[in-house]
N, C-alpha and C positions, 0 to 999 in steps of 0.2 A: 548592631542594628537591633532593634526593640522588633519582637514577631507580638503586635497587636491585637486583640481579638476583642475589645471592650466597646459594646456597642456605647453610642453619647449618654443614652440615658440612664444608664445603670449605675451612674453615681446618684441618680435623682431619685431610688427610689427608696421610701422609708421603711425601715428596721429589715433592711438587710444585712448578711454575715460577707464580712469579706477574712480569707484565711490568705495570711502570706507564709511563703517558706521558704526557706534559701537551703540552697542542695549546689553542693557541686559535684563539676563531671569528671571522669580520672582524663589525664592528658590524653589527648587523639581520640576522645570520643566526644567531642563538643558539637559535634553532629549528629550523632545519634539520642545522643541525651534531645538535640532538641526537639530533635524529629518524633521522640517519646511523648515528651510534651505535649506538642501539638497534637498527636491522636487520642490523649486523654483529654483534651480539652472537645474534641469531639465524640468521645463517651458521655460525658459531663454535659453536651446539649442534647442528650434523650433526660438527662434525669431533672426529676418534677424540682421546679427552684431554679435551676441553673439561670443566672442573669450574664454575666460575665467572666471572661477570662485573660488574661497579660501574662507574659515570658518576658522579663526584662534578663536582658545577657549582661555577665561583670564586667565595672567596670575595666579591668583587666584581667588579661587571661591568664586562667589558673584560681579566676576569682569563682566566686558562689555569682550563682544564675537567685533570682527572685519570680515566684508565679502568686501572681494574685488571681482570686478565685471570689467572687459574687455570687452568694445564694441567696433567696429571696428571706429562708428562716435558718434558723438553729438547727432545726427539723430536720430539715432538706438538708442543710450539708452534712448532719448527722448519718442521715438515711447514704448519700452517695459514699462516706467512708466504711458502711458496713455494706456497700456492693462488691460482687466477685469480680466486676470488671476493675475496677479499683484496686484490687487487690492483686490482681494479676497483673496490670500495666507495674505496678510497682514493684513488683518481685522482676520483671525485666530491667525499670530501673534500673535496680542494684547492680545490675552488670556493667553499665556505663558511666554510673555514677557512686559518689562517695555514699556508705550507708547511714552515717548520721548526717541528718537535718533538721532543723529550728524550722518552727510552724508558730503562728497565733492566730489564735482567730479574734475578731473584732466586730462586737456588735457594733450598730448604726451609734456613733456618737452626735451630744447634742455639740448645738452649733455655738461655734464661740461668738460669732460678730451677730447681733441681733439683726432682723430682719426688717421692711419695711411696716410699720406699721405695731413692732413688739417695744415692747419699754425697752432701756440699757437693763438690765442687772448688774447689783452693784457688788 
């Protein structure tokens, strides 16, 4: 089951950061990991940006978890990785889950299908 947290419009808004990471959790802590999760995702709506956040679970288990994470700038997700609350939720991490993780972050891309009223590019 997907633990959701992405309000609708948050894919709507422009030149926002979204950061994916995939992390997994050691066996029998696949509840604590997520319960992690989820509290850091409610650190992340005091800080200035936060748009959005998603816990997508593997598709099987023993798999890597994925959290997507919407900030409004570069700035902003900047600023919440050099908080101490950040830093601490993820130093508990460690204990529940594997220490290496893949992250990207991805600025707002342009749109492939034109829009109402934009020419094709060719």
């Amino acid at each position: 089951k997907a633990t959701t947290n992405i309000p609708a419009s948050a894919s709507a808004v422009p030149g926002h950061v979204t950061r994916i990471a995939r992390r997994r959790a050691r066996p029998g802590q696949e509840a604590a990991y997520e319960a992690l999760v989820r509290e850091m995702f409610g650190q992340m709506r005091a800080s200035k940006g936060f748009l959005a956040a998603d816990l997508l679970p593997p598709e099987a288990p023993g798999g890597d978890y994925q959290v997507v994470i919407n900030f409004a700038s570069e700035a902003d997700l900047a600023a919440w990785d050099a908080c101490p609350a950040r830093a601490a939720i993820h130093a508990r991490m460690r204990e529940v889950a594997e220490a290496d993780y893949l992250r990207a972050a991805v600025a707002e891309l342009s749109r492939l299908d034109p829009q109402p009223g934009e020419e094709e590019r060719q």
